[in-house]
N, C-alpha and C positions, 0 to 999 in steps of 0.2 A: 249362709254366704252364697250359695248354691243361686237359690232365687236372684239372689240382687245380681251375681256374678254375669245371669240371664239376660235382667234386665242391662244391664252394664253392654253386655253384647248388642242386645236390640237397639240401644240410645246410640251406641257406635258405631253399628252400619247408619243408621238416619241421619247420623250426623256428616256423611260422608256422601250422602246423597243429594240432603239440601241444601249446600252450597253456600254457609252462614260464614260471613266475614271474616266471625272469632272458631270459625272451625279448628285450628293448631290447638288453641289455647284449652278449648272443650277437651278436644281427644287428650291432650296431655294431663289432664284433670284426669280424667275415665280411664286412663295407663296407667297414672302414679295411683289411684284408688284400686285397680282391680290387680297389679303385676306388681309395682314395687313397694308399695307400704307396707306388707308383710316380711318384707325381705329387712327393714329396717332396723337395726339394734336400739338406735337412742329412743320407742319406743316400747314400753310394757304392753304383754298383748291386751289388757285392758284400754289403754290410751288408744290403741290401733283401734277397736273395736269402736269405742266412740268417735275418732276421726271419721272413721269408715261409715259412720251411722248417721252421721250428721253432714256429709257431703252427701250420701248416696238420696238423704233427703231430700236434699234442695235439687240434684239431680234427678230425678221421680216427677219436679215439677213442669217436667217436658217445657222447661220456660229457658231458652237461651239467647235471650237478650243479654245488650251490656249491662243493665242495670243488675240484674240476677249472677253475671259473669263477676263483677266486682264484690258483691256477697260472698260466691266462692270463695274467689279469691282471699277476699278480705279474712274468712273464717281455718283457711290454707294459711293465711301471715301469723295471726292469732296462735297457731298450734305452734310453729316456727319460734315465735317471740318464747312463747313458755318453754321452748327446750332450750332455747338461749338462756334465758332464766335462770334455769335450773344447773346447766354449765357453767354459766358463771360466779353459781355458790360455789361451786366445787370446787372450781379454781379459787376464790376468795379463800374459804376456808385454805385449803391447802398452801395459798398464799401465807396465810396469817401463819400457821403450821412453822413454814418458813421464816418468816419475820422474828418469829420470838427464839428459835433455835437459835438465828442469826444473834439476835440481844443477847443471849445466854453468853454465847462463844464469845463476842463482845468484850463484857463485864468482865470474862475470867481474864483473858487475852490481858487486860490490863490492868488487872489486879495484880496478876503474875510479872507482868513488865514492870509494875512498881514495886514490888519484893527484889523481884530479880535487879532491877537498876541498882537499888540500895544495896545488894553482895555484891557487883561487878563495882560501885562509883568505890568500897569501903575497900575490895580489894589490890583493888588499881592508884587507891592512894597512897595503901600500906606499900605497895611496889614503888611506886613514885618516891615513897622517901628510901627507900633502901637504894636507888636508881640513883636520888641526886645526894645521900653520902657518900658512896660507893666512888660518884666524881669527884664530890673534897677529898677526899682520903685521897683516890691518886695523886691529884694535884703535878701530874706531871707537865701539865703545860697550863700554867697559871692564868696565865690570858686568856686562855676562855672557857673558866670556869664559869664565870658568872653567864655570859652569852649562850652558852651548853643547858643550864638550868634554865634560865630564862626559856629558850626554847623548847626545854622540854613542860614547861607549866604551861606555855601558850599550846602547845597539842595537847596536854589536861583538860586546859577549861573547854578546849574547842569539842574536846573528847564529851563533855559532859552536857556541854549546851546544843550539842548533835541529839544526845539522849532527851534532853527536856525536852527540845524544839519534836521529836518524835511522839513521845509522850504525849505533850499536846493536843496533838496536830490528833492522834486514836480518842483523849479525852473529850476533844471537841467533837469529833461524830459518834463519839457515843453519845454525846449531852445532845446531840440532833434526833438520834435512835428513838432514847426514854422519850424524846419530845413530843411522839406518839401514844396512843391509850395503848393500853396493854391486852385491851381485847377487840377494839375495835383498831385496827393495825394501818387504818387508812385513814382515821382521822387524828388531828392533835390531838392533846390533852388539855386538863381543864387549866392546870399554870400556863402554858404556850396560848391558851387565848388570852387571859387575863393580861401575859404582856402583848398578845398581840392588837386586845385592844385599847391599851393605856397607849402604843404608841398609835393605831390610828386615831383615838380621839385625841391626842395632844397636835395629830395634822391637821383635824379638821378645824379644830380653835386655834390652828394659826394657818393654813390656805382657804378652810372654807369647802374640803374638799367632800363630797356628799358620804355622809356613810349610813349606812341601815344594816339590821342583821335579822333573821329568821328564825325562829327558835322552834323550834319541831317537837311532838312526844307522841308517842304511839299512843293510838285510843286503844283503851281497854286492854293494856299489857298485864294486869295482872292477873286475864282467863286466858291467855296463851299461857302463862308458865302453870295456872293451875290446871289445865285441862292437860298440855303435852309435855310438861317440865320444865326444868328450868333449863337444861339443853337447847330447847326449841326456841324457847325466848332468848338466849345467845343467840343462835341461830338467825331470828330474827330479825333481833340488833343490827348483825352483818351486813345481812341482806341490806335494811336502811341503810348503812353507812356505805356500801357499797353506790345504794341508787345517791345517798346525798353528795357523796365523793364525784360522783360522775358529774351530777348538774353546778355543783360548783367551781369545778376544772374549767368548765363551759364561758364563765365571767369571773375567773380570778376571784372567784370566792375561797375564804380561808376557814376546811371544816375542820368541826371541834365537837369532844365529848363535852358536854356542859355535865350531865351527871344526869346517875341511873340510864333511864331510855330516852330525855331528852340530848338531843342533837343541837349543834349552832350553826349557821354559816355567815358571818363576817362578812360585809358589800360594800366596796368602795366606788366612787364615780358612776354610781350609780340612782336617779330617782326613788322616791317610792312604787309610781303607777309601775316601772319595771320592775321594780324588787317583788311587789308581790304579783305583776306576771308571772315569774318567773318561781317562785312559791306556788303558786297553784299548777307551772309546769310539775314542778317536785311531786306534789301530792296528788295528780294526775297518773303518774309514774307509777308513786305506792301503789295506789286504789288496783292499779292494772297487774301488778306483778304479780306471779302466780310463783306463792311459797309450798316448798313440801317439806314437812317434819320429815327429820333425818332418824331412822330407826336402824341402829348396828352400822349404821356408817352407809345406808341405803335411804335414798329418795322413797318417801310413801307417792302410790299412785294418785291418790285423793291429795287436793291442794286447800288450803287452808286462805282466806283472804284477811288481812291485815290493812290497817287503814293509819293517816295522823293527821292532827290536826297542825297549825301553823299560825304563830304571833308573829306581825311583821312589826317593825318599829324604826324610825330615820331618828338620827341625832337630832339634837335643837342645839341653839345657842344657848351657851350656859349649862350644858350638861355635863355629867360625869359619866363614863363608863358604866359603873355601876347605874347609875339613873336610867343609859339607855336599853341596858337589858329588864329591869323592873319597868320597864314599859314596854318592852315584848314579849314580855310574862303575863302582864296585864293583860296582853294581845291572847297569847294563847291562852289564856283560861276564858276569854272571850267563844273564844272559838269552842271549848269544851262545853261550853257553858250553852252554845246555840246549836247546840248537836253534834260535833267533832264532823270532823272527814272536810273539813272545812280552813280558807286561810281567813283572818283577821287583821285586821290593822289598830297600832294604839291610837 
């Protein structure tokens, strides 16, 4: 580090002499390489070392033009994206962490409100009649006996349908909750598309409205789980559903576990020639993300690259749901079939 640190000095007084346009930008390169990239946490000193190894190269080539300035640069975004990357598992996972805690608490929460309702509605009845014999038997003022009782069954039922209308009201967003995989916490599950796409194709065979869907599967998922486990192939998963979550947010896409490692995304008003743009933005994304097997709850420095392939397929007339998935199946085993890392069309 000695030597380069040298050189680093030499290219920084030069740089300060010859009067080069992109002079800030140079020297800010030649500071963050030589003064604060070691001071950094978010990277292992291995990663620094090859940061540092692979700038101080192209910096070596006493070339600082714009064309070479963009290189840096370009290779300085590069390192940036993969620490984003790798933050943003973290967060995912420990989002997911959160999600299912959340579903747990949920479930009891209202398993317990329906025990508990049933002692409070069974007690409060028993009360209620001891309450309105309690009135006959006085009968001191006869006239309004009946108006007395009356009003008190009208605060019963109101009493009771406060409790269902509650009940509900926690039933229903739990039935929103489960609506989610249970491991991939960002996308639906396999029943929530099934209705979700009975009811878009029962729109399109009566507006006409475009629909196409995506169907995704990791190539060669099953030498990630044997080479790093079946942890890391979770892992994985996430990460995809993370990237496929993102690109579907983008166009009101609705994403979905279809099953195992294949992925869906649901396109409404949308073409094909954009659907499968927009599919090879997706599988662009994969190809670039930089995954690290997670060991004891630690990022490995060494990143692992994962790839998928992609079946696109648009409705027809006269299709069924099920038709148009079996023809974006068709699509992706197309695509498997002519070397993955690839999108296809039925």
């Amino acid at each position: 580090m000695s030597t380069s640190s040298s050189k680093l000095d030499l290219l920084f007084k030069n740089l300060r002499e010859t009067g080069n346009p992109n002079e800030a930008d140079w020297i800010a390169i030649i500071l963050f390489i030589r003064n604060l990239l070691s001071r950094l946490s978010i990277y292992s000193d291995h990663k620094k070392s090859e940061i540092q190894f692979e700038i101080c190269e192209q910096l070596m080539q006493n070339d600082f033009s714009e064309k070479r300035l963009e290189t840096v640069v370009g290779l300085l975004d590069g390192y940036l994206l993969q620490t984003i990357g790798a933050l943003e598992l973290e967060e995912a996972l420990a989002q997911e962490k959160r999600t299912a805690a959340v579903l747990i608490n949920e479930m009891n929460e209202i398993v317990s409100s329906m025990h508990g309702a049933n002692e409070r509605q069974d007690k409060r009845l028993h009360s209620f009649r001891e309450e309105t014999v309690e009135v006959l038997r006085d009968g001191s003022q006869k006239s309004l006996i009946v108006s007395r009782v009356r009003g008190m069954f009208k605060e019963l039922i109101e009493e009771f349908r406060e409790e269902a209308r509650a009940l509900n009201a926690k039933a229903e967003h739990f039935r929103m909750t489960a609506a989610f995989d249970p491991l991939l916490t960002q996308l639906h599950n396999r029943r929530s598309l099934e209705a979700h796409l009975k009811v878009t194709a029962e729109e399109f065979a009566r507006t006409g409205t475009p629909l196409a869907v995506m169907m995704i599967d990791v190539d060669h998922f099953k030498n990630v789980n044997d080479t790093y486990g079946h942890q890391a192939g979770d892992d994985v998963l996430r990460a995809l559903a993370h990237i496929v979550d993102t690109h579907a947010v983008r166009y009101q896409g609705f994403a979905a576990r279809y099953g195992g490692e294949e992925l869906m995304v649901v396109v409404q008003g949308m073409d094909l020639t954009r659907t499968v743009t927009n599919a090879e933005a997706l599988r662009k994304d994969v190809e670039r993300y930089d995954f690290r097997v997670r060991t004891d709850g630690k990022l490995a420095d060494d990143s692992i690259g994962f790839t998928v392939s992609v079946g696109v397929a648009r409705m027809k007339v006269g299709w069924s749901a099920s038709e148009l998935i079996g023809a974006a199946d068709a699509a992706l085993y197309k695509a498997k079939d002519t070397g993955r890392n690839r999108v296809c069309t039925a």
